[in-house]
N, C-alpha and C positions, 0 to 999 in steps of 0.2 A: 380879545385877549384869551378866554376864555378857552374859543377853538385851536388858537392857534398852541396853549397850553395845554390841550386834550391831542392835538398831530404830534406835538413833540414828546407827550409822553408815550402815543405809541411809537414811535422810531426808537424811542428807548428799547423800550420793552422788544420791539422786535428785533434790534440789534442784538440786546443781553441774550436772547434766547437765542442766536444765529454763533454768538460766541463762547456757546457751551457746547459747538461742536468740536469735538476732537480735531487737531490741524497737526501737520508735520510739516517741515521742512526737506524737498526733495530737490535733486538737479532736474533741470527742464531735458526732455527728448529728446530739442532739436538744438543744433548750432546755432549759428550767424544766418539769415536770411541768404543773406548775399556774402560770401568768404573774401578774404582780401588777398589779390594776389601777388608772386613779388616771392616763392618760395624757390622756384629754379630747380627742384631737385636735390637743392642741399641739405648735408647731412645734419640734423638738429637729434639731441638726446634729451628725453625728457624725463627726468626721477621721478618715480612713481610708486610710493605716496609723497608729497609732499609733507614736512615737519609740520604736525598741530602743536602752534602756540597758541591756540586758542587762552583768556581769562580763565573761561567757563567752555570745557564739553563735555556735559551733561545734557543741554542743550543749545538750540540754534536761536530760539527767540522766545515770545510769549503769544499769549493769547488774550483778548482783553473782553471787558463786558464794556458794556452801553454808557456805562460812566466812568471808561477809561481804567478801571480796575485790572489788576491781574487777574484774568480766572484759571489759568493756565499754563504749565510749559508747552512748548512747541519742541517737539522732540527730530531730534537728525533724521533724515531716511537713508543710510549710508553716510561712509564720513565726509566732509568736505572736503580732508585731506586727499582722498582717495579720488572724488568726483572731478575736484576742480582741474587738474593735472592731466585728468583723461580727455577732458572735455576740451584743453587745451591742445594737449597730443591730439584729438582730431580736430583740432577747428587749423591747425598748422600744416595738417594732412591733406587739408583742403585748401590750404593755400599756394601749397604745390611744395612744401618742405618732404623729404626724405625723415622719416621718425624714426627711431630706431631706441629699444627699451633697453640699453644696456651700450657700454664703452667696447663691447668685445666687438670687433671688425667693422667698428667704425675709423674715418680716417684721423687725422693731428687735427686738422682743422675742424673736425666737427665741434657744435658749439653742442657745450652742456649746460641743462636748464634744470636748477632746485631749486626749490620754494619753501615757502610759509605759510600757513593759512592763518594770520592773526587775528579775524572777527569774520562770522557771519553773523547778523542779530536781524532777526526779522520780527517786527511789531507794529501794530496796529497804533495810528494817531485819530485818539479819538474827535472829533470835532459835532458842532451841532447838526446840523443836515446831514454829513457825511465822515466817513472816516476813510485815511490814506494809511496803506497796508507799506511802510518801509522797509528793503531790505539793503542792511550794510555792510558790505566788502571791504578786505581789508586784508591782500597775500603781497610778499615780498619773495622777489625773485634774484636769483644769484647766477648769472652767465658765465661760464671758465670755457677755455678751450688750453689743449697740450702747449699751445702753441705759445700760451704766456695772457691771454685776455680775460679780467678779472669786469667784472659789469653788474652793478647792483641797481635794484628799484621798489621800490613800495609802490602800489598801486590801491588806487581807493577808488570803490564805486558803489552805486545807489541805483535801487530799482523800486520804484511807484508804484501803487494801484488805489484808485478812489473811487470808494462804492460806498452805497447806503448799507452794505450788509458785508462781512466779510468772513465767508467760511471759507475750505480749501481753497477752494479756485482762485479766489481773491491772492492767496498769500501765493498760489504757484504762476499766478502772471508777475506778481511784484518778485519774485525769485528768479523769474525769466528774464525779465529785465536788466536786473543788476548783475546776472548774471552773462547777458551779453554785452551791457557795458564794461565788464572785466574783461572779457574774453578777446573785444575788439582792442582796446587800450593794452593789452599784453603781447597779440601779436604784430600791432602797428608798434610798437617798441624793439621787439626782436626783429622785427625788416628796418625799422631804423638803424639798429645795429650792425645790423650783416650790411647793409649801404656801407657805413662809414669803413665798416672791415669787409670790403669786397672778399676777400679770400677766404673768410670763415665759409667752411660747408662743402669747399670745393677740394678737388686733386692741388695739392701744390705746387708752386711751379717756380723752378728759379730759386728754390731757397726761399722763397718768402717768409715773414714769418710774421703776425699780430703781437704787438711790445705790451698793449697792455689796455684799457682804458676806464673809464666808470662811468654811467649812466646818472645823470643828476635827478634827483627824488623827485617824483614825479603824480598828479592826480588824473 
């Protein structure tokens, strides 16, 4: 008992001292590994920033000591509003979607895409052996096109990371994470969409025209 109450007190101790390093909250470099395809060249409008409804943006999360305490805010690196949207417009870009940052000469059908960004919180769960760095997503997306299609969805995700120590690195895998857990869940919904309304994003043809639809809320 003895040793094994002298190991746990240094994981403490080296934890608390690993979570008095300064951390922020940044987006990751890269996309989706693998992009998902299904984009065809149509035309997609992406608003750029997205509305911060954030509770709280002062910051993105916390930072914790060895016994689960707060030691720290974890401060934004850029706004989310601003990241998340971009990071979308290219991971769409990559899908084979036409983007385009504004309604000017794009066509009727092109489909318009605004957002929310209502939580990003990233924090450390302290545990005995180890602790899990969580970060939670939480943006709602609004679809319109000229053409009459109204399409809403909240979308919720979580990114992991479990280590004995959790400085930067820690928090910016668990940020990568949940950050392509968002990113694939938002564009696998907009090609679900343009499926059910084939004609969104294309030349028109025939008079067609999209009546309307809505996206049921969705994790």
């Amino acid at each position: 008992m003895p040793v094994r109450a002298a190991l746990i007190a240094v994981l403490v101790l080296t934890c608390t001292g690993c979570a008095l390093v300064k951390v922020s909250v940044k987006p990751p470099e890269s996309g989706l590994e693998t992009p998902i395809p299904g984009g065809s060249q149509r035309q997609i409008i992406v608003t750029i920033p997205f509305q911060d409804s954030r509770s709280s943006m002062f910051r993105c999360g916390v930072q914790k000591g060895g016994f689960g305490n707060e030691i720290a805010d974890a401060g934004c690196q850029g706004s989310p509003a601003d990241w998340i949207p971009m990071l979308l417009a290219r991971e769409l870009e990559a899908s084979g979607f036409t983007v385009l940052q504004s309604e000017e000469g794009a066509r009727d059908t092109a489909l318009k895409i605004e957002g929310a960004v209502l939580k990003i919180f990233v924090e450390p769960v302290v545990g005995v052996w180890s602790t899990t760095v969580e970060s939670d997503f939480n943006v709602k997306l609004v679809a319109t096109s000229k053409t009459g299609l109204h399409a809403e969805r909240t979308f919720f995700s979580k990114g992991e990371r479990t280590s004995i120590i959790w400085p930067q690195g820690t928090f910016d895998d668990s940020v990568r994470r949940g950050t392509h857990d968002l990113l694939s869940k938002m564009v696998q919904a907009i090609l679900e969409l343009m499926t059910r309304y084939p004609e969104l994003g294309f030349d028109r043809r025939g008079g067609a025209t999209v009546v309307g639809g809505r996206l049921e809320a969705g994790r």
